[in-house]
C-alpha positions as CSV (number, residue, x, y, z in Angstrom):
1,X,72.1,95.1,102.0
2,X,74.3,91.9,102.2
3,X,73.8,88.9,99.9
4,X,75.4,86.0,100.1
5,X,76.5,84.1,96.8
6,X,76.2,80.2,96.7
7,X,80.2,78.8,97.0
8,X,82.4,79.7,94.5
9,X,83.5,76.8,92.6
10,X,86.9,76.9,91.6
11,X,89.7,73.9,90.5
12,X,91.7,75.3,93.3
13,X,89.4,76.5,96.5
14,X,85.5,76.8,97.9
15,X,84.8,80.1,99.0
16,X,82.2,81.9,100.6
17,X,81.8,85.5,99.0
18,X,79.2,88.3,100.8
19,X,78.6,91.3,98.7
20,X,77.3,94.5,100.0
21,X,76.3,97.7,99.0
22,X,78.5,99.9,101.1
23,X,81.1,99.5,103.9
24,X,83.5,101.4,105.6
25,X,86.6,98.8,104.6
26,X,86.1,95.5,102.8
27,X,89.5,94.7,104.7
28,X,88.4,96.0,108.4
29,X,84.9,93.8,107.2
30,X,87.1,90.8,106.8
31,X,88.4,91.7,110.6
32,X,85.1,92.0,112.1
33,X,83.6,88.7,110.5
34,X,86.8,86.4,111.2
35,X,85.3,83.2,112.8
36,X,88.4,81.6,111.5
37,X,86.2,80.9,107.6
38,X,88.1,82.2,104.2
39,X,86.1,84.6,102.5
40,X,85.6,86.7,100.0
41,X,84.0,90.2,100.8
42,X,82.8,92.4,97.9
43,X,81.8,96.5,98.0
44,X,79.4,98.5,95.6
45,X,81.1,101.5,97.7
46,X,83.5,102.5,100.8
47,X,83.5,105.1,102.6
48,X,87.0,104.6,104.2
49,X,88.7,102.6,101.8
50,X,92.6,102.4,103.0
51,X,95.4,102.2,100.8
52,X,99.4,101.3,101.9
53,X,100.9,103.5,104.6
54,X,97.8,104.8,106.1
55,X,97.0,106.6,102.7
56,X,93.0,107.1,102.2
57,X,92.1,105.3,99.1
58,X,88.5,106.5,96.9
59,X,86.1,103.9,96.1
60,X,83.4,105.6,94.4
61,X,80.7,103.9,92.4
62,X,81.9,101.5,89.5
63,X,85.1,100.1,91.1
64,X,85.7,97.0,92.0
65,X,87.0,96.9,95.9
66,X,87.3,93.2,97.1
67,X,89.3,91.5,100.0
68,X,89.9,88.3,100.6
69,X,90.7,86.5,104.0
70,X,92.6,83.5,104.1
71,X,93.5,81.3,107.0
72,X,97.3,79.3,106.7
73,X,99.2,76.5,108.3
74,X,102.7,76.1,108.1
75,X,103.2,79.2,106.2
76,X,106.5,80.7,106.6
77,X,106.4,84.1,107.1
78,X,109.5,84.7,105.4
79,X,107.7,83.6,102.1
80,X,104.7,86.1,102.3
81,X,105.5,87.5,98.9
82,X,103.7,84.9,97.7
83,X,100.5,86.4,98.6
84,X,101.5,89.8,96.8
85,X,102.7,87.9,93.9
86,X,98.9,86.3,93.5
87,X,97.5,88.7,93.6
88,X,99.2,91.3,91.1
89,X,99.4,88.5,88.3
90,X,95.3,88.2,89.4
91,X,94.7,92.0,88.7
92,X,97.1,91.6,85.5
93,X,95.6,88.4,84.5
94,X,92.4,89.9,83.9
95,X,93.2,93.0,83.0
96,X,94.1,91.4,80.0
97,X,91.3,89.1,79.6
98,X,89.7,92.5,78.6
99,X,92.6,94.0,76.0
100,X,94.4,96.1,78.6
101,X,98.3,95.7,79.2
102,X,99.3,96.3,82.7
103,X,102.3,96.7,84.0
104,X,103.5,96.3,87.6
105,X,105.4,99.2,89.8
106,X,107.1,97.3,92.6
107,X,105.7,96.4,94.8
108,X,102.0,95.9,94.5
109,X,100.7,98.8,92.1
110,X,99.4,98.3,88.9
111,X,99.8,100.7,86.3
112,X,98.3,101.0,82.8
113,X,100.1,103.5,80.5
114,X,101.8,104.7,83.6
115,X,98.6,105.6,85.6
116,X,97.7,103.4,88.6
117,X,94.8,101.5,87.9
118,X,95.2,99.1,90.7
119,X,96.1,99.2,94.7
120,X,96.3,96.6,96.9
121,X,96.8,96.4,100.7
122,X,97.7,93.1,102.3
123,X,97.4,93.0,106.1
124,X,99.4,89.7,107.6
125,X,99.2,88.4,111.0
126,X,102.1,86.6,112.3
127,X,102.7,83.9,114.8
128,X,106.0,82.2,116.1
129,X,107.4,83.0,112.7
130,X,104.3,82.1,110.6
131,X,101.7,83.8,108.5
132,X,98.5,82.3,110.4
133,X,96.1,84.6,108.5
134,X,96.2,87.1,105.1
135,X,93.5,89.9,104.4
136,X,94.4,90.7,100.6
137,X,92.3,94.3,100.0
138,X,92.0,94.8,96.4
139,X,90.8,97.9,94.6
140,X,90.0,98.0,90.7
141,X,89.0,101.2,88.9
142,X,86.5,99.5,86.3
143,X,84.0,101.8,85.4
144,X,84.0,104.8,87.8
145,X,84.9,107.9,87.0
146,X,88.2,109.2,88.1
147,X,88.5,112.0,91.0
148,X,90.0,115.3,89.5
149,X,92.4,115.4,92.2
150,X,93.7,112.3,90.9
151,X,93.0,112.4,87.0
152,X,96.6,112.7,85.9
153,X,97.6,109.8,88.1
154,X,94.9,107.2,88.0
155,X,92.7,105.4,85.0
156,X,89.8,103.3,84.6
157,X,89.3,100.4,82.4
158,X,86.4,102.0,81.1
159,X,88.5,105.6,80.1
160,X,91.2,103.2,78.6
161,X,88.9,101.0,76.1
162,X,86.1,103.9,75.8
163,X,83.3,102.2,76.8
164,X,82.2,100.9,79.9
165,X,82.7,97.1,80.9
166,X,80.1,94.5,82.0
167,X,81.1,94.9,86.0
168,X,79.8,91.2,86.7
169,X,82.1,90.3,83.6
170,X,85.2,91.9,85.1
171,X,84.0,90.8,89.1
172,X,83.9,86.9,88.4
173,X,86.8,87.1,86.0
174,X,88.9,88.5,88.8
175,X,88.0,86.0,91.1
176,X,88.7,83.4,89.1
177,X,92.1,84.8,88.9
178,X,92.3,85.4,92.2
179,X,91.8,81.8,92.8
180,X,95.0,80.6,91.1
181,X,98.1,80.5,92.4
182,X,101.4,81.7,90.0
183,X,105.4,82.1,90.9
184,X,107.6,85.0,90.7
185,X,108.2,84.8,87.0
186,X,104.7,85.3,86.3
187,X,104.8,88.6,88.6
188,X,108.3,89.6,86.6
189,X,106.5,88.9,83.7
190,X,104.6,92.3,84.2
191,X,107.6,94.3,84.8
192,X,109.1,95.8,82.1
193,X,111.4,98.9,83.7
194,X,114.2,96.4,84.3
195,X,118.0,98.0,83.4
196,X,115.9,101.5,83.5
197,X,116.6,104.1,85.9
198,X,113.8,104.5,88.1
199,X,113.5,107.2,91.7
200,X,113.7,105.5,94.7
201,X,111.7,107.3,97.7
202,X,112.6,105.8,101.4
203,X,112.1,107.7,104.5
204,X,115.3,109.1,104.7
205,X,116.3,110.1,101.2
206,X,115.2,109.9,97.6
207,X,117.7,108.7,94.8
208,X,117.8,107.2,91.1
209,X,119.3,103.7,90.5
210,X,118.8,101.0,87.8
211,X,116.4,98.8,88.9
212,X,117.9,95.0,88.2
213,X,115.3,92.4,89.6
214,X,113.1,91.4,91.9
215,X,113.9,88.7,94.5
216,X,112.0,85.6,95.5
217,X,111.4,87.3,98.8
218,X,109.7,90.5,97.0
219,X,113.2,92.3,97.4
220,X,113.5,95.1,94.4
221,X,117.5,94.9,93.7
222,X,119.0,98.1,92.0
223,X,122.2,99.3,90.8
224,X,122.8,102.7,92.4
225,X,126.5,103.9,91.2
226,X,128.4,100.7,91.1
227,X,126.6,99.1,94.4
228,X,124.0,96.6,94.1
229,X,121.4,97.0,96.6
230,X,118.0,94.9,98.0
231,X,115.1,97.6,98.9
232,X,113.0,96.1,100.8
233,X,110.9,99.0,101.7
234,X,109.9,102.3,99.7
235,X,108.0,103.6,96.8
236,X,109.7,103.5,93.2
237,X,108.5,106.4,90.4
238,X,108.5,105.4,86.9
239,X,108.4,107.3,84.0
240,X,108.4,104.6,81.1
């Protein structure tokens, strides 16, 4: 079943939103209904929910797994960390709204007492040095139970307060969020593992550094033995 919802009105955009029961991907969704419209595109379910590099993500009952599509001109592609720095402060924006402080591990996870509680996946397309369209995938564990193979990773809101959470409560608060726009302070404002060591895995070796900062460009800049260095590419482990 698909309904469509009457325009989002928001002080920043107009946005058509279609919400449906189940889907393979709300992101390969986005793909398939491009007629060159932003959108909004919501799942009860998917069955083939993707995560960053390839990974499989579950999106069982109770979560929240949205994408949005938007269409650009004149948008640098060497500014696309913009659209990752939305949409974390979004998902820590409300995430708050409802008493729960998040904290983000670089560079688009969002962890609550150091269990992920948040992915994303953003899939660009580029032109002639331009972003000419973003599909920003967005999955929120709200009130569905957590997957025993990934219980001592992963939490839900409703685990962390005890109770479970009004879903349309937590949906339009989100895309309300999701609507704003915010600047790389409030993104840093969600890290607190700066001057802590933290393991850095690339493709070629693992190490541990002091993480330092991260860039306007979404670089994450470490100290590892005396040599300051800008990561653009790997995944960080944190034990806070």
């Amino acid at each position: 079943m698909i309904r469509l919802n009457p325009l989002w009105k928001s002080s920043v955009a107009l946005m058509k939103i279609i919400e449906i029961e189940e889907v393979n991907s709300t992101n390969e969704y986005c793909k398939a209904a491009d007629c060159g419209e932003d959108l909004i595109v919501i799942a009860k379910r998917q069955t083939a929910g993707k995560g960053t590099k390839g990974r499989s993500f579950i999106s069982d009952g109770g979560g929240l797994y949205l994408s949005v599509m938007r269409h650009y001109k004149n948008f640098a592609a060497e500014n696309a960390f913009k659209i990752m720095i939305d949409e974390s402060a979004a998902v820590c924006r409300t995430l708050e709204e409802f008493g729960i402080p998040p904290i983000i591990r670089w560079s688009n996870d969002v962890l609550v007492n150091n269990k992920k509680i948040s992915g994303t996946l953003i899939e660009n397309t580029f032109s002639n040095g331009y972003i000419t369209r973003s599909i920003v995938g967005t999955g929120i564990n709200v009130n569905n139970e957590i997957a025993p193979q990934i219980n001592d990773i992963a939490v839900s809101m409703q685990e962390y307060l005890g109770r479970p959470l009004c879903f349309e409560k937590v949906k339009q608060t989100f895309i309300a969020n999701l609507l704003k726009h915010y600047d790389i302070n409030d993104y840093k404002a969600y890290i607190n593992w700066f001057g802590r060591e933290i393991t850095i895995k690339t493709q070629k070796e693992e190490y541990k550094a002091i993480a330092l900062d991260v860039s306007e460009t979404g670089r994450l800049i470490v100290n590892r033995c005396g040599d300051i260095l800008e990561i653009s590419s790997a995944e960080v482990s944190l034990r806070l």
